[in-house]
C-alpha positions as CSV (number, residue, x, y, z in Angstrom):
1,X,-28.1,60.9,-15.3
2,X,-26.9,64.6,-15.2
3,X,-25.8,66.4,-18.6
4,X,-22.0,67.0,-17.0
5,X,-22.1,63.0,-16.3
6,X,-23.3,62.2,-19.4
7,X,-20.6,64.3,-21.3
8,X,-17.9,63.5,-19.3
9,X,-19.0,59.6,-20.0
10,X,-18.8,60.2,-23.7
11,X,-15.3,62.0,-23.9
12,X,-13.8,59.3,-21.7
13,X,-14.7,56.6,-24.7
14,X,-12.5,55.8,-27.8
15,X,-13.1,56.3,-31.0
16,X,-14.2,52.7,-31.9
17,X,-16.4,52.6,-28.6
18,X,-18.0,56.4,-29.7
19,X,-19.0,54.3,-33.2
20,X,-20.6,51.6,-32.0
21,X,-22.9,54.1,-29.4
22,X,-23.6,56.0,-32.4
23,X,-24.7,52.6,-34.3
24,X,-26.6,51.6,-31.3
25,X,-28.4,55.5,-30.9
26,X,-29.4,55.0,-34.6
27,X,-30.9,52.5,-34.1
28,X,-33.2,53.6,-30.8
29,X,-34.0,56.4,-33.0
30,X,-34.9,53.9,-36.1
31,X,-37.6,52.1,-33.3
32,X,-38.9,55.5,-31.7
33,X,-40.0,56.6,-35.2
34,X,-41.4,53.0,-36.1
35,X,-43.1,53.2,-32.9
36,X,-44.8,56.6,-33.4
37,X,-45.7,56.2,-36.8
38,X,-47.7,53.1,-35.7
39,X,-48.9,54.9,-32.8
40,X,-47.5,53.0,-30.1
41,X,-44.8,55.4,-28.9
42,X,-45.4,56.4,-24.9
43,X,-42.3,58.3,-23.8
44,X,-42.2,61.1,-26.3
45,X,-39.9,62.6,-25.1
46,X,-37.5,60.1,-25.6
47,X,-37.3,60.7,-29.2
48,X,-35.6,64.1,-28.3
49,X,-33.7,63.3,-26.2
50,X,-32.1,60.1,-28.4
51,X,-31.6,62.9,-31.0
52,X,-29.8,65.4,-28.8
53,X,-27.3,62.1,-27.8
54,X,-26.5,61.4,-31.1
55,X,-25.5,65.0,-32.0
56,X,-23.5,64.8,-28.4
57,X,-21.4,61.6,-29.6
58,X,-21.4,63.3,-33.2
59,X,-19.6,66.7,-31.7
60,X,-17.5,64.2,-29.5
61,X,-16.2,62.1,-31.9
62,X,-15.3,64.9,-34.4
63,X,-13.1,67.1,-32.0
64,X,-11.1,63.6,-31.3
65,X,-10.7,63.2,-35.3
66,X,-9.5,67.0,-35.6
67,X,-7.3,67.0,-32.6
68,X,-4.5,64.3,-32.4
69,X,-3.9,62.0,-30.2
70,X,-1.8,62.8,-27.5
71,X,0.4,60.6,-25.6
């Protein structure tokens, strides 16, 4: 999935929706660091990128709390 698609995906969600993909990234990120600590972790890369999303939805879901809601 492209960056712009990916962004544009994450703006488009509410609130609510941007908390639970943050609960859900958590927890990838829990498992990717479970998995390389025991040594089973193949797609290393993964681990970056999971980070990056969570600061994406992070950024996201701040600039909808500090701007209001327009109608």
């Amino acid at each position: 999935m492209a960056k712009g698609t990916k962004i544009a995906d994450i703006r488009a969600r509410t609130p609510d929706e941007l908390g639970t993909l943050l609960l859900d990234l958590r927890k990838e990120q829990f498992n990717l660091r479970f998995q390389r600590a025991t040594g089973q972790l193949e797609g290393v890369a993964r681990v970056r990128q999971v980070r990056r999303d969570i600061a994406r939805v992070k950024t996201i879901l701040a600039e909808k709390q500090r701007t209001p809601a327009r109608a």
